[in-house]
C-alpha positions in Angstrom: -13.1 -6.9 17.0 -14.1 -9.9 15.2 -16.9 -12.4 16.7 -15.9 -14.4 19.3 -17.4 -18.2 19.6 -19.1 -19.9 22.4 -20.4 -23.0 23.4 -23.1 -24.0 25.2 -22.4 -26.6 27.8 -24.4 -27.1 30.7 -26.8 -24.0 29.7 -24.4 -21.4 30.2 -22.5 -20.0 27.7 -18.8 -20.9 27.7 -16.1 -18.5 25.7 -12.7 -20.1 25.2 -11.3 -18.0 22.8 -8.6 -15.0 23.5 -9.9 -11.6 24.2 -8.2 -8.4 24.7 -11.3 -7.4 26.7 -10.2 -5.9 30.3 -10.9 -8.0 32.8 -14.5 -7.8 34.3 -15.7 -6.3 31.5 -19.4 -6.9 30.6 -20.8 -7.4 27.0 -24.3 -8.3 25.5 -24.3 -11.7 23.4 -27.2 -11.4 20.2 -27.9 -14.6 18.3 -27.6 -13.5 14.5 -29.3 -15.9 12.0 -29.1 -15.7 8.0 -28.6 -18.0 5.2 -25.5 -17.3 4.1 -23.0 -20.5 3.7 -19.3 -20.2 4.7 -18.3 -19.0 0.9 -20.4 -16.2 1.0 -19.9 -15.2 4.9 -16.2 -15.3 3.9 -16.9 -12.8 1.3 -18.7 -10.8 3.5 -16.1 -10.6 5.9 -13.2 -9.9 2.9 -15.5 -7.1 1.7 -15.6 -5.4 5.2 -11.7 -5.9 5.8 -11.3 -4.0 2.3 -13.9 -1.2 3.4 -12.4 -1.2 6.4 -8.9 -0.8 4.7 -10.4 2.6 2.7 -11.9 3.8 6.1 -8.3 4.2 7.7 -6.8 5.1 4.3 -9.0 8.2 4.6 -10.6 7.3 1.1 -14.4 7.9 2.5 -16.8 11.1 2.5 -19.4 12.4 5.0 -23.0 11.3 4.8 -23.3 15.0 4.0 -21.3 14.5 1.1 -23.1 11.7 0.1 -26.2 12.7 0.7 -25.9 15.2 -2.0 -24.4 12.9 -5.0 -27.1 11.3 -4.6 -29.3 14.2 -5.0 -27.5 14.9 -7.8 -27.7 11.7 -9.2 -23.9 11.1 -9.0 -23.8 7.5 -7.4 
C-alpha cells in the first residue's frame, strides 16, 4: 500500500485520500524524517516497485540462501 497523506487542521489529523482500508479499521501513523529531496525519494520508490517486481516474479532466494553466498564470498 503506498503512504497515504494527511493534514493537520485543527490538531487532528485529517486523511482525504482513497483507501481500500475496511471500514473501522484502526492503523498507527509514524512521522518519518530524512533528507532525501523529491528526485531521490522518487528513486527510492522506482527501485522498490522494481524489487518488488522480482519478488512476485519469483526471482528472489531465502535468507538461508543468502546467508551462505555470503559466507562464501559469492555477493
Amino acid at each position: 500500500m503506498s503512504p497515504l497523506r494527511a493534514r493537520v487542521t485543527n490538531g487532528r489529523l485529517v486523511l482525504n485520500e482513497p483507501t481500500t482500508l475496511p471500514e473501522g479499521t484502526e492503523i498507527e501513523l509514524a512521522l518519518i524524517e530524512d533528507d532525501l529531496d523529491d528526485t531521490d525519494r522518487a528513486q527510492l520508490h522506482a527501485e522498490l516497485d522494481a524489487a518488488d517486481d522480482e519478488l512476485r516474479a519469483g526471482k528472489s532466494i531465502s535468507g538461508k540462501q543468502l546467508a551462505a553466498a555470503l559466507r562464501r564470498g559469492e555477493l
